[in-house]
MIFINU-602011 format. One record per atom (N, C-alpha, C): residue in three letters; atom name; x, y, z. Coordinates in steps of 0.05 Angstrom, whole numbers. Each point is the difference from the previous one (the first is absolute). Example, Ala and Ser with C-alpha at 12.3 -4.5 7.8 and 13.67 -1.06 7.14 Angstrom:
# residues 2
fifi torgu->ALA	bator->N	east->264	north->-114	up->156
fifi torgu->ALA	bator->CA	east->-18	north->24	up->0
fifi torgu->ALA	bator->C	east->18	north->24	up->0
fifi torgu->SER	bator->N	east->-7	north->21	up->-14
fifi torgu->SER	bator->CA	east->16	north->24	up->1
fifi torgu->SER	bator->C	east->-15	north->22	up->14
//
This chain:
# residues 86
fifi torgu->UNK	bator->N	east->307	north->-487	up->-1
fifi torgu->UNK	bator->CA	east->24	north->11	up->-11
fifi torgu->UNK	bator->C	east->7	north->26	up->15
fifi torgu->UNK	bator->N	east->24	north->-1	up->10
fifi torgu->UNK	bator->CA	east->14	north->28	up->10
fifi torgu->UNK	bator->C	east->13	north->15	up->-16
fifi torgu->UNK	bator->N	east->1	north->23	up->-7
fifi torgu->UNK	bator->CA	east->21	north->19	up->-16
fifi torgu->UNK	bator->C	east->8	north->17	up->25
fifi torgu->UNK	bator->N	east->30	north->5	up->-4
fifi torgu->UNK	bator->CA	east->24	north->11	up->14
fifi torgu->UNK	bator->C	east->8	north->23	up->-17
fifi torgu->UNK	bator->N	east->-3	north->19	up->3
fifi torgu->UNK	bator->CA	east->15	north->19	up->-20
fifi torgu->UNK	bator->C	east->23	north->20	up->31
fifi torgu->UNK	bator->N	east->23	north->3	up->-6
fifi torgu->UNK	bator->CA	east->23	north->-1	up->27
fifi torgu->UNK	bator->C	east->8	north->38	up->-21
fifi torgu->UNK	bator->N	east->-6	north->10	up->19
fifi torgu->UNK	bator->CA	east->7	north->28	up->-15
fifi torgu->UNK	bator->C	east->-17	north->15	up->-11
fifi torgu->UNK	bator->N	east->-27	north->-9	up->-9
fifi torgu->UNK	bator->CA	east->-21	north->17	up->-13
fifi torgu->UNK	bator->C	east->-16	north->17	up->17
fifi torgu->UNK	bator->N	east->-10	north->18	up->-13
fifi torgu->UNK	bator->CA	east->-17	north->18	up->18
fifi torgu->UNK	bator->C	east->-18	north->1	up->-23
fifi torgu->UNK	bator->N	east->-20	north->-4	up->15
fifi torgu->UNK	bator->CA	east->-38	north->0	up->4
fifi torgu->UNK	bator->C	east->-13	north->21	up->-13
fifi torgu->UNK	bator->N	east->12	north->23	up->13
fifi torgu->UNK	bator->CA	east->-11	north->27	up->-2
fifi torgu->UNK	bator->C	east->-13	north->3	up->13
fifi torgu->UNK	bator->N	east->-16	north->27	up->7
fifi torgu->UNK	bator->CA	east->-12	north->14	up->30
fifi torgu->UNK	bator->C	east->-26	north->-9	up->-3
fifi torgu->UNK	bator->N	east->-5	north->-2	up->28
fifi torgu->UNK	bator->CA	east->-34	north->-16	up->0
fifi torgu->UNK	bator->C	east->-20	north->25	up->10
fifi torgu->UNK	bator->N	east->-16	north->0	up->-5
fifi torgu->UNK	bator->CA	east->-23	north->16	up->3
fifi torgu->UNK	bator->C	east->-26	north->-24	up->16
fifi torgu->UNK	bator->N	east->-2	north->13	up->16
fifi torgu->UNK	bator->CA	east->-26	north->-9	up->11
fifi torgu->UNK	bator->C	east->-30	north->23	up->4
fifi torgu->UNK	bator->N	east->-10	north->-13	up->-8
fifi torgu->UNK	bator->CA	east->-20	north->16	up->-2
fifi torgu->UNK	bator->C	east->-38	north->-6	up->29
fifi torgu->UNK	bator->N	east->-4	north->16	up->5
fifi torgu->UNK	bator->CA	east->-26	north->-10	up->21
fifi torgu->UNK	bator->C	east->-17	north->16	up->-8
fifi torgu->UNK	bator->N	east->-31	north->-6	up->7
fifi torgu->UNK	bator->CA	east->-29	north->13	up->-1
fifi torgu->UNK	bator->C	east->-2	north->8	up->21
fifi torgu->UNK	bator->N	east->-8	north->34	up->4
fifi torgu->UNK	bator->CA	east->-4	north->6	up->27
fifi torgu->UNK	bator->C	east->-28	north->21	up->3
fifi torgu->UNK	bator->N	east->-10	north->-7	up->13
fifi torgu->UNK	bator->CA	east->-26	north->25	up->-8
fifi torgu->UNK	bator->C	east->-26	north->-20	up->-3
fifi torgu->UNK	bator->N	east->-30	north->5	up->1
fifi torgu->UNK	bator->CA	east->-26	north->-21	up->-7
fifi torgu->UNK	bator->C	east->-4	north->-3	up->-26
fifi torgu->UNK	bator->N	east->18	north->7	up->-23
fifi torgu->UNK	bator->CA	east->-11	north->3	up->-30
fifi torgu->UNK	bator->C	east->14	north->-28	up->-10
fifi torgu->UNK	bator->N	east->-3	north->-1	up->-27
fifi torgu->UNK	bator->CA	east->12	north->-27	up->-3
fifi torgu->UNK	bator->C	east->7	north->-2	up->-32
fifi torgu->UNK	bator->N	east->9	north->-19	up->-12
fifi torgu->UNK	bator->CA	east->13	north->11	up->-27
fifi torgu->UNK	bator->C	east->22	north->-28	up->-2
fifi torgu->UNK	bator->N	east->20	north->4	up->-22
fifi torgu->UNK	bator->CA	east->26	north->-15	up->-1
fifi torgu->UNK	bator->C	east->22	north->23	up->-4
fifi torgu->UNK	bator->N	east->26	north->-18	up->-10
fifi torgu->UNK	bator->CA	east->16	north->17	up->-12
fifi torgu->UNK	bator->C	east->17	north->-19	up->-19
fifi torgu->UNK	bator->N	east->14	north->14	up->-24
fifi torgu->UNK	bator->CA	east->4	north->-12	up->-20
fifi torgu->UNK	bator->C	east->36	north->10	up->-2
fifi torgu->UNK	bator->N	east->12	north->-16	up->-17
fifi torgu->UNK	bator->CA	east->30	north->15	up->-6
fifi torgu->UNK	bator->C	east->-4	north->-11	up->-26
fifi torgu->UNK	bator->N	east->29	north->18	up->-11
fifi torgu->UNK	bator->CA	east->8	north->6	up->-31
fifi torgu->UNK	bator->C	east->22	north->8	up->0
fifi torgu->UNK	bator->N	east->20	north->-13	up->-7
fifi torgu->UNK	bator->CA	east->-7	north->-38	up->-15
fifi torgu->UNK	bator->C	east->-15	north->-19	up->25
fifi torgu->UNK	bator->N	east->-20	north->-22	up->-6
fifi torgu->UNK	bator->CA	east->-7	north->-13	up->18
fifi torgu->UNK	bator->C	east->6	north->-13	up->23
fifi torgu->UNK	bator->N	east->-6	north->-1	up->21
fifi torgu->UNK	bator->CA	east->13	north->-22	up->18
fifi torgu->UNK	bator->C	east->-9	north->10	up->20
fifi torgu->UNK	bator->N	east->-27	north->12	up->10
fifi torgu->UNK	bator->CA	east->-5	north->5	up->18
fifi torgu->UNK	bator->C	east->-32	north->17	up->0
fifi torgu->UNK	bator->N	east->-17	north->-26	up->12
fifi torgu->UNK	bator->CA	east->-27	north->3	up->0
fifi torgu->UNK	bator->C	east->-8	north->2	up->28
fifi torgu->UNK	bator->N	east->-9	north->15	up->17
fifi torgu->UNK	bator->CA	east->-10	north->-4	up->26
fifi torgu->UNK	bator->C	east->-28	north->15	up->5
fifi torgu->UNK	bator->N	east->-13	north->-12	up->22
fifi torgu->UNK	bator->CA	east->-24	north->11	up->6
fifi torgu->UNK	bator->C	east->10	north->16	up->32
fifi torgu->UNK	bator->N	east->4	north->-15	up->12
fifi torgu->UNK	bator->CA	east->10	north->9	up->29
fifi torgu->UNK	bator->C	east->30	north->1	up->16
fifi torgu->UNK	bator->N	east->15	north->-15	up->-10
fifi torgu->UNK	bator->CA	east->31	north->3	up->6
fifi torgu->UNK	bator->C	east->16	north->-14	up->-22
fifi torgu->UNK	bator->N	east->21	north->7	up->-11
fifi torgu->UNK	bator->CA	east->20	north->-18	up->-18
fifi torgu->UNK	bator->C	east->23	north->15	up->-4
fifi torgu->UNK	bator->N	east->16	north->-23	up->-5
fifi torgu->UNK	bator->CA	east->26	north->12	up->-6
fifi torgu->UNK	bator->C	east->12	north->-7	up->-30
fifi torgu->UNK	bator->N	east->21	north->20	up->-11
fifi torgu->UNK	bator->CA	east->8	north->-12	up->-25
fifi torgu->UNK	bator->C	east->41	north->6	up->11
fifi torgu->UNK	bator->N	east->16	north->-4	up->-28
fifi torgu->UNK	bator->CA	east->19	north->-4	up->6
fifi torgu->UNK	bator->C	east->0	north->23	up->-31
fifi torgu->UNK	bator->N	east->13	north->23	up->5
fifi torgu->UNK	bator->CA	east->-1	north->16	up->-22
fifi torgu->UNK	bator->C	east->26	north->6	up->-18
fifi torgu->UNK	bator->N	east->-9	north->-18	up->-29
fifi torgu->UNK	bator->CA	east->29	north->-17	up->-21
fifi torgu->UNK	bator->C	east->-1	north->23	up->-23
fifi torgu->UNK	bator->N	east->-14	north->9	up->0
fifi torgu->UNK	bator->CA	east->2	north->26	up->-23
fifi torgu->UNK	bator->C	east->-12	north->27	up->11
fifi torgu->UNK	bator->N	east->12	north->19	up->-13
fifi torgu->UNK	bator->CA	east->7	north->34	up->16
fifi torgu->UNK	bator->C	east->-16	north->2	up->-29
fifi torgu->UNK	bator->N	east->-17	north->20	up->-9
fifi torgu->UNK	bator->CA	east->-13	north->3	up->28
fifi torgu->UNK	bator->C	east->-31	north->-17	up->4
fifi torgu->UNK	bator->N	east->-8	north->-1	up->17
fifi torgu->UNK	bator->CA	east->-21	north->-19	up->0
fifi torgu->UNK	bator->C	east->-26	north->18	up->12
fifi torgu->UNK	bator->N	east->-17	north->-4	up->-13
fifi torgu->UNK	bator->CA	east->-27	north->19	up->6
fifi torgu->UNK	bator->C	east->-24	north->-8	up->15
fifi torgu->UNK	bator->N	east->-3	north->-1	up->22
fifi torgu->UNK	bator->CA	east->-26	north->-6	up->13
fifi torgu->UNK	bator->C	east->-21	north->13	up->-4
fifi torgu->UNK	bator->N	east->-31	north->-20	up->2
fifi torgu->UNK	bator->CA	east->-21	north->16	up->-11
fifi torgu->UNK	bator->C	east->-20	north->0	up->25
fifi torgu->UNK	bator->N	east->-15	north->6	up->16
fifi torgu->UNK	bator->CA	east->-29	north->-2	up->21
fifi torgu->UNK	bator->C	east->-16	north->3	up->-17
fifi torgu->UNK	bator->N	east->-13	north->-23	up->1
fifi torgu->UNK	bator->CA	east->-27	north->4	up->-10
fifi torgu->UNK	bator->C	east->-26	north->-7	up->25
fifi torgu->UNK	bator->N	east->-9	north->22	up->2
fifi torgu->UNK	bator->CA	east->-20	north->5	up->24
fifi torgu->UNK	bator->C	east->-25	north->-15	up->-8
fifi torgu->UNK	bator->N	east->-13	north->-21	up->15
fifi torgu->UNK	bator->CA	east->-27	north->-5	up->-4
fifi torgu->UNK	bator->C	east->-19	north->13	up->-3
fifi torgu->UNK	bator->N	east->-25	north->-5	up->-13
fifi torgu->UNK	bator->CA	east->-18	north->23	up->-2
fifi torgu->UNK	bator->C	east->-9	north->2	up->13
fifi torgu->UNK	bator->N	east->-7	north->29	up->18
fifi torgu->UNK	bator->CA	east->1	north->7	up->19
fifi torgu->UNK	bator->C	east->16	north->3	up->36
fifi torgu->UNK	bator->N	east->30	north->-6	up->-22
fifi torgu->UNK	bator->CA	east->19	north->10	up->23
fifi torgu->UNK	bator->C	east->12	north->20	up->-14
fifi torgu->UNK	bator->N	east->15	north->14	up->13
fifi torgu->UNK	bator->CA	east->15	north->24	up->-17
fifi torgu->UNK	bator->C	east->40	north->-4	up->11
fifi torgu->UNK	bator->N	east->22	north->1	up->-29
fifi torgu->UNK	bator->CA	east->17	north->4	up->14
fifi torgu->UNK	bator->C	east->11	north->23	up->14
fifi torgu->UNK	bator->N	east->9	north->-6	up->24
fifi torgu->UNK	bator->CA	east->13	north->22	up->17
fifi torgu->UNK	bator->C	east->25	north->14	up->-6
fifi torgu->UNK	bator->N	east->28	north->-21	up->-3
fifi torgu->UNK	bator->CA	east->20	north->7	up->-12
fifi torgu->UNK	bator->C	east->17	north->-28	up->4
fifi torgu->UNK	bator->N	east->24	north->13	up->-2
fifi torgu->UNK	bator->CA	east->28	north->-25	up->10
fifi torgu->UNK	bator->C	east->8	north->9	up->26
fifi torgu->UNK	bator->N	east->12	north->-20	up->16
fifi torgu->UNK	bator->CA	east->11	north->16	up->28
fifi torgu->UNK	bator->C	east->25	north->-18	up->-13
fifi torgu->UNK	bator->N	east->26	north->21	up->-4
fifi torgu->UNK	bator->CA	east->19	north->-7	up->7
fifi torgu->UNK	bator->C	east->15	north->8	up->-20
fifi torgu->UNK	bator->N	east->-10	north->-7	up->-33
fifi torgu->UNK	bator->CA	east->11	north->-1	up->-23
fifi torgu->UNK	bator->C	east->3	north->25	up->-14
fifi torgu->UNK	bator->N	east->-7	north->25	up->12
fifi torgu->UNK	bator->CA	east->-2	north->24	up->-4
fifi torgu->UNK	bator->C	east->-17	north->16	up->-32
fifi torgu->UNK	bator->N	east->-24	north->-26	up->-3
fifi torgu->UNK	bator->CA	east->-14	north->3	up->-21
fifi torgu->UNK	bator->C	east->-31	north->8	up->-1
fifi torgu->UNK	bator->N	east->-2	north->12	up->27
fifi torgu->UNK	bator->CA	east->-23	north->19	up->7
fifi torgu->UNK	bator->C	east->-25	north->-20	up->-7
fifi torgu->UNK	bator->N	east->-10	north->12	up->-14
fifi torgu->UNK	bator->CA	east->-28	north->-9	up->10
fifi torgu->UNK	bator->C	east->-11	north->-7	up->-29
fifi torgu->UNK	bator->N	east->28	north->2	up->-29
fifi torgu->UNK	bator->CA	east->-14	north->-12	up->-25
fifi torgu->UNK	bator->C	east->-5	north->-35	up->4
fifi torgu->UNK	bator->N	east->-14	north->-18	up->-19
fifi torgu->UNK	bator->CA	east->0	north->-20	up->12
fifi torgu->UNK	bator->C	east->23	north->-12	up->-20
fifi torgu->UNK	bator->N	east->22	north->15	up->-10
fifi torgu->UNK	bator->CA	east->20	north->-11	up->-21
fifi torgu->UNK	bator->C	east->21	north->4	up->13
fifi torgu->UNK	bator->N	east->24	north->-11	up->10
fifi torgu->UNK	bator->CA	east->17	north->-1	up->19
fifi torgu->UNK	bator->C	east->25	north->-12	up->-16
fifi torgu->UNK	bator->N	east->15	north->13	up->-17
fifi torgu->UNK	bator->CA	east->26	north->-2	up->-9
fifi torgu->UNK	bator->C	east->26	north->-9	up->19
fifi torgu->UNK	bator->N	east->5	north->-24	up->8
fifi torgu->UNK	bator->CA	east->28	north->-7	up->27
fifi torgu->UNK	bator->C	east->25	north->4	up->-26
fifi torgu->UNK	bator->N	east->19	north->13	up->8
fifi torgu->UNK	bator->CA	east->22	north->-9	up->-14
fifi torgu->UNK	bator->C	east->16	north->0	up->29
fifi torgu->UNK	bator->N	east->1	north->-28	up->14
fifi torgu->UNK	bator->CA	east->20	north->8	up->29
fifi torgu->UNK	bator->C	east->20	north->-24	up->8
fifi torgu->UNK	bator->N	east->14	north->4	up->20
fifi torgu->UNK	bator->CA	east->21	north->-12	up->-7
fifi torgu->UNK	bator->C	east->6	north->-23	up->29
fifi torgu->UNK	bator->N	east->-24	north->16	up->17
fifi torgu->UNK	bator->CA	east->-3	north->-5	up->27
fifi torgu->UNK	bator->C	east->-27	north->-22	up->6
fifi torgu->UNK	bator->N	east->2	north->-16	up->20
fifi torgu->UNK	bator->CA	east->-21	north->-15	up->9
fifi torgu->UNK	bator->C	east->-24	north->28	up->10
fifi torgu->UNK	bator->N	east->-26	north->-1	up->-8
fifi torgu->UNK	bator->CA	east->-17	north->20	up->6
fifi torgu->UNK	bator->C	east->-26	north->-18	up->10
fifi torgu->UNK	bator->N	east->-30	north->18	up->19
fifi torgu->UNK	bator->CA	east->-16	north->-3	up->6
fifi torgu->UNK	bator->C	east->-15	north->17	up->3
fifi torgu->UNK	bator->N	east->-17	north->-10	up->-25
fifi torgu->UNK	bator->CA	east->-25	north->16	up->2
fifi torgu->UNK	bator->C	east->-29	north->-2	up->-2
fifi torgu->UNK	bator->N	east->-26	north->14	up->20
fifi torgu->UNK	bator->CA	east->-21	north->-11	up->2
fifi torgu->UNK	bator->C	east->-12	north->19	up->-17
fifi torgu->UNK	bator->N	east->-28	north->-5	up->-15
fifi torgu->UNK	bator->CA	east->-19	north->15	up->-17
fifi torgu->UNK	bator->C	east->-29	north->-4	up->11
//
């Protein structure tokens, strides 16, 4: 089955990468985006909260890009396609 939707928009995608030897996932809220090492979501509700959760014995560093420093709680409300690694 194909769906066509002619005029809709998506909303901004966020991609996200692991960069660094530590290791961990990351989570969103509302759901739709689980990754260990790269993923992308398509972001349908403002605002949407990303979480790092660092394995034991890695430590998080920060966000590069999303301007949410180094908590591992990352609030997007954006409007733009973004990329960012943790």
């Amino acid at each position: 089955m194909v769906a066509v939707c002619v005029g809709c928009s998506l909303g901004p995608r966020v991609d996200v990468e692991l960069i660094g030897d530590g290791s961990g996932h990351i989570t969103s809220e509302p759901a739709g985006l689980e990754c260990a090492q790269t993923c992308s979501m398509t972001i349908k509700t403002r605002p949407t909260t990303l979480t790092a959760h660092p394995a034991p014995g890695s430590r998080f560093a920060g966000w590069v890009g999303l301007g949410c420093g180094e908590s591992e709680l990352c609030a997007l409300s954006i409007t733009d396609d973004v990329r960012s690694s943790r």
